[in-house]
C-alpha positions as CSV (number, residue, x, y, z in Angstrom):
1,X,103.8,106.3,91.8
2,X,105.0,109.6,93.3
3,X,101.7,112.0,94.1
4,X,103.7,115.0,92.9
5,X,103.7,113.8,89.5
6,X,100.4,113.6,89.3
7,X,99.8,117.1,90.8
8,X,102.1,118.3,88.6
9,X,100.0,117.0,85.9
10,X,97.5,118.6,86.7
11,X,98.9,121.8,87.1
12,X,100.3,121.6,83.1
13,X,96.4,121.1,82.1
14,X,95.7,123.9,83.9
15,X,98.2,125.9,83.5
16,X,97.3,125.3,79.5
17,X,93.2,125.7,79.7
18,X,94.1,129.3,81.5
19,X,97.0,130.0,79.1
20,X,94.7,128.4,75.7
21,X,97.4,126.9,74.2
22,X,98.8,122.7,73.9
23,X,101.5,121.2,76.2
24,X,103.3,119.0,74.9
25,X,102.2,114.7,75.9
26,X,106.4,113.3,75.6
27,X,106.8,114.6,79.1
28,X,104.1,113.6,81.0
29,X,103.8,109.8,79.0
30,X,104.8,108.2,82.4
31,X,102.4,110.4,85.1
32,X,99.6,107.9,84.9
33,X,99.6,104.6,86.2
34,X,95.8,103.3,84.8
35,X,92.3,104.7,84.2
36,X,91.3,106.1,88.2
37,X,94.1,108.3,88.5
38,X,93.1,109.8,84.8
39,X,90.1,110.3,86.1
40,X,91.3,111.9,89.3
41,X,93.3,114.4,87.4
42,X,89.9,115.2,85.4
43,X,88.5,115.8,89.0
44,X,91.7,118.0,90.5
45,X,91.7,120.3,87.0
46,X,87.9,120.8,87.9
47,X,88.6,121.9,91.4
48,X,91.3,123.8,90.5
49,X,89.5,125.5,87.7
50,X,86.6,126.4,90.0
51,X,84.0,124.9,87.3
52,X,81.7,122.9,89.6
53,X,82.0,124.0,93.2
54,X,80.3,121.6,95.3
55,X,78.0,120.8,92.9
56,X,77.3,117.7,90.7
57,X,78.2,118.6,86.8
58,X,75.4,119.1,84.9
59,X,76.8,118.0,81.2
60,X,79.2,115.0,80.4
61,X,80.2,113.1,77.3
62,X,80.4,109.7,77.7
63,X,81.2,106.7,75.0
64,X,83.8,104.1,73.1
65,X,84.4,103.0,69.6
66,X,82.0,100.0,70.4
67,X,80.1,98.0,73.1
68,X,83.3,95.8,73.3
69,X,85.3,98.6,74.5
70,X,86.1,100.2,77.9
71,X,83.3,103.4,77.7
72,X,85.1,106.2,79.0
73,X,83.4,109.5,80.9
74,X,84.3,113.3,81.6
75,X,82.1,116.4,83.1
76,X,81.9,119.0,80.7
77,X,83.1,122.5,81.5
78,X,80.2,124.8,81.7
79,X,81.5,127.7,80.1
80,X,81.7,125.6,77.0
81,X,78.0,124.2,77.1
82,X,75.7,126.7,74.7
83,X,72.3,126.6,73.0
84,X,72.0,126.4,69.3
85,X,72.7,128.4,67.6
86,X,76.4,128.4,69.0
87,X,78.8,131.2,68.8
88,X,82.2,130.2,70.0
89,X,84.0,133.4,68.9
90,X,85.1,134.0,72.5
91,X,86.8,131.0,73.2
92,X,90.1,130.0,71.6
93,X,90.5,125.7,70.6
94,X,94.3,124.6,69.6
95,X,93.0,122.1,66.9
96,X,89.4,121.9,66.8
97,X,86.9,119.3,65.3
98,X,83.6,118.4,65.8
99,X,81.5,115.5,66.2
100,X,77.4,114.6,65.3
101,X,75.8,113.3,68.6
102,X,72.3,112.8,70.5
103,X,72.3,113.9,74.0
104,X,70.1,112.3,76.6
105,X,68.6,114.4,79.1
106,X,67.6,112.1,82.9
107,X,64.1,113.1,83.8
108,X,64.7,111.6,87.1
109,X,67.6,111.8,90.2
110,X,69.8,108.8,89.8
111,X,70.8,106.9,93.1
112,X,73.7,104.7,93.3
113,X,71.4,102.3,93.6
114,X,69.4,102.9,90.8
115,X,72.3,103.0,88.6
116,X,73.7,99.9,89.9
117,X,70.2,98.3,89.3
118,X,70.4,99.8,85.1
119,X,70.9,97.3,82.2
120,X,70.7,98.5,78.6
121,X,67.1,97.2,78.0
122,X,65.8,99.1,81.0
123,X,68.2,102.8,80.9
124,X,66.1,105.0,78.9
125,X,63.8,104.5,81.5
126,X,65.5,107.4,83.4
127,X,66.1,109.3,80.4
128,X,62.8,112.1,79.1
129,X,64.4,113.9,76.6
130,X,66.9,114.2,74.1
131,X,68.9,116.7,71.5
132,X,70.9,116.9,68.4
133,X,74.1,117.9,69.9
134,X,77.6,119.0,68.5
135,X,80.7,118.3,70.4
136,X,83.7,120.4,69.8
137,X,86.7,118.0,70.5
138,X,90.1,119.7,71.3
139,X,93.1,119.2,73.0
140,X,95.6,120.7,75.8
141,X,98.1,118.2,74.6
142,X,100.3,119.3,71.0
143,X,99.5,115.6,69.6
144,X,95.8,115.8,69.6
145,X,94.6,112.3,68.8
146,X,97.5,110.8,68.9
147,X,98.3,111.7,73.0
148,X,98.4,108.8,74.9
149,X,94.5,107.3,75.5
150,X,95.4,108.0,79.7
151,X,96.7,111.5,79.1
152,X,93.5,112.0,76.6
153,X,91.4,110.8,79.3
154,X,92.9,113.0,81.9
155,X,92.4,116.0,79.7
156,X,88.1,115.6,79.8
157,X,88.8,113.3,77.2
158,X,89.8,116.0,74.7
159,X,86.4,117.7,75.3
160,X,86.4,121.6,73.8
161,X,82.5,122.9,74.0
162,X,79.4,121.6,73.4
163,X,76.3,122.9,71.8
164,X,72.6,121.7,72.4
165,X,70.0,121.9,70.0
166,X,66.1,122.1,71.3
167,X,65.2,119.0,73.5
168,X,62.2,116.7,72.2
169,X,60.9,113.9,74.6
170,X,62.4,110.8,74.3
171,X,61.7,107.8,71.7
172,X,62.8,104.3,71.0
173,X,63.8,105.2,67.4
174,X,65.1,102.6,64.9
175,X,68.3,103.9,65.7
176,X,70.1,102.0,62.7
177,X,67.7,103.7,60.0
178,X,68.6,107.0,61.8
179,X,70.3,109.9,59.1
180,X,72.9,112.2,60.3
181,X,73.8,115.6,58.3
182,X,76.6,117.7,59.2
183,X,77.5,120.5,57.1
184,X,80.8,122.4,57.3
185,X,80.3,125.6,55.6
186,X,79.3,124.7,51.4
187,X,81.6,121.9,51.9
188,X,79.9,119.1,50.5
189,X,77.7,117.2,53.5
190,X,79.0,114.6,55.7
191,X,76.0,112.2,56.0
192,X,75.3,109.0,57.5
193,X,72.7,105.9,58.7
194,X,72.9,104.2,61.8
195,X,76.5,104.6,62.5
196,X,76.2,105.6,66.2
197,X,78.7,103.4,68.0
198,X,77.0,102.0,70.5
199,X,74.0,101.2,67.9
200,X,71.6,103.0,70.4
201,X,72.5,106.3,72.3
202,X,71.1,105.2,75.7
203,X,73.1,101.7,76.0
204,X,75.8,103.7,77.7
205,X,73.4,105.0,80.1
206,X,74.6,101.9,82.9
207,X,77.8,102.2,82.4
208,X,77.9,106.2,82.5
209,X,75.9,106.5,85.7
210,X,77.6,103.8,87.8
211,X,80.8,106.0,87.4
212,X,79.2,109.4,87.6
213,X,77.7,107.8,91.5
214,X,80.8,105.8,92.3
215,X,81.6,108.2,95.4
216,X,78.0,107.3,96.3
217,X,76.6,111.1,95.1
218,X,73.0,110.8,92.9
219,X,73.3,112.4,89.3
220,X,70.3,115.1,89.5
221,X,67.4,115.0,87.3
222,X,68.2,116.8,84.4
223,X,71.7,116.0,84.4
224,X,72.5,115.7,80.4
225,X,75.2,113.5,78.6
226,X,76.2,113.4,75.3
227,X,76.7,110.0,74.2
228,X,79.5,109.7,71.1
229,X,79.9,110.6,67.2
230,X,77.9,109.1,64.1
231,X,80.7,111.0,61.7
232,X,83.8,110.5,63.8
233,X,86.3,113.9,63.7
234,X,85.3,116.8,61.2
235,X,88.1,119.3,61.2
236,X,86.9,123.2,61.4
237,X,88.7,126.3,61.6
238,X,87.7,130.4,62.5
239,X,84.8,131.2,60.4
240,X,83.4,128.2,59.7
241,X,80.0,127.4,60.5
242,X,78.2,124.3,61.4
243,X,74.9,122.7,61.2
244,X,74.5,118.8,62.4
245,X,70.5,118.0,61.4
246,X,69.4,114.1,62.5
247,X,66.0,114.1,60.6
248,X,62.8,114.1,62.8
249,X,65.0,115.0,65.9
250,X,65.9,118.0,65.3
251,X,69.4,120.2,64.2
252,X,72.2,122.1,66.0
253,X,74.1,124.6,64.5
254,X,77.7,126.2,65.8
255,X,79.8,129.0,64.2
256,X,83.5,129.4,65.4
């Protein structure tokens, strides 16, 4: 593959995160070869967008449509991360919706090692906290959705903003028998049970920390990941507000 056409990938995503506005995917369908170099474009747009320094992110999303699939990972930007309640006035999304979540906060530094070591029955070891979070999902490409999954991947996995409701410590819930709520303005609620799709937040935990140390640098205690939708895609607009509520966790609440 020629390198320039990945660095001139890059330089379209950032060239549209500083511009806000969506490129579009047709011409750039052929720029990635497989998954690494998707997520070495996610590495170069952070570097060139000056977001983490030398520092390890301190928010990511991480997740799939199922246990079955290949989980996929991306830092979050952190002028995108905010407390609830959320005002995202400031920033402009080409086609925003969002997404119910639980993030999991680690209460420990996690070594290559260590993560190497994690297996879903032992991961929420490392975990002391969690939060009702809302993921804002946009895109830089003009299909949204329907870019191709490497380009999607590329582009922090079509990640927009995040907001974080108050952190409680962590439980073993019965994570099937768990309610969702999200409310989009008076439109009627969106509400569901047990539909997270990894059936428990913290079975991505392995999966998500063996790639976040695979250059062989520990994830810092901390470190918080948001960990996939039990509602899928809501689609919001300006002037809509939000409020995602998971009963006896807690509620997050965003207005755009």
């Amino acid at each position: 593959m020629d390198t320039n056409t990945l660095d001139e990938l890059v330089g379209a995503l950032v060239t549209a995160r500083k511009d806000g506005r969506a490129v579009a995917a047709s011409a750039w369908q052929a720029s990635l070869a497989d998954a690494a170099q998707a997520y070495r474009a996610q590495d170069d747009v952070a570097r060139a967008m000056g977001w983490f320094d030398a520092a390890m992110p301190q928010h990511w999303k991480s997740g799939g449509p199922s246990r079955e699939a290949v989980l996929t990972h991306a830092p979050l930007p952190p002028v995108g991360v905010r407390i609830s309640p959320a005002n995202f006035a400031d920033l402009r999304f080409n086609g925003p919706g969002i997404e119910a979540e639980i993030a999991l906060r680690l209460g420990d530094a996690v070594t290559p090692e260590r993560a190497a070591a994690l297996t879903p029955e032992n991961a929420c070891s490392v975990v002391d906290a969690m939060a009702v979070s809302i993921e804002v999902v946009d895109s830089r490409w003009q299909e949204g959705p329907r870019a191709p999954a490497l380009l999607r991947l590329a582009d922090s996995q079509s990640h927009g903003a995040l907001v974080l409701g108050a952190w409680v410590p962590y439980a073993e819930l019965d994570w099937a028998a768990q309610r969702c709520e999200a409310c989009i303005d008076a439109q009627e609620p969106v509400i569901r049970i047990g539909t997270h799709p990894m059936r428990d937040p913290a079975w991505l935990l392995p999966v998500w920390l063996k790639h976040a140390t695979r250059d062989g640098a520990s994830v810092p205690a901390g470190t918080v990941v948001t960990t996939g939708s039990w509602v899928g895609i809501l689609p919001v607009v300006s002037g809509q507000r939000v409020v995602v509520e998971f009963p006896g966790i807690g509620r997050a609440e965003a207005l755009f």
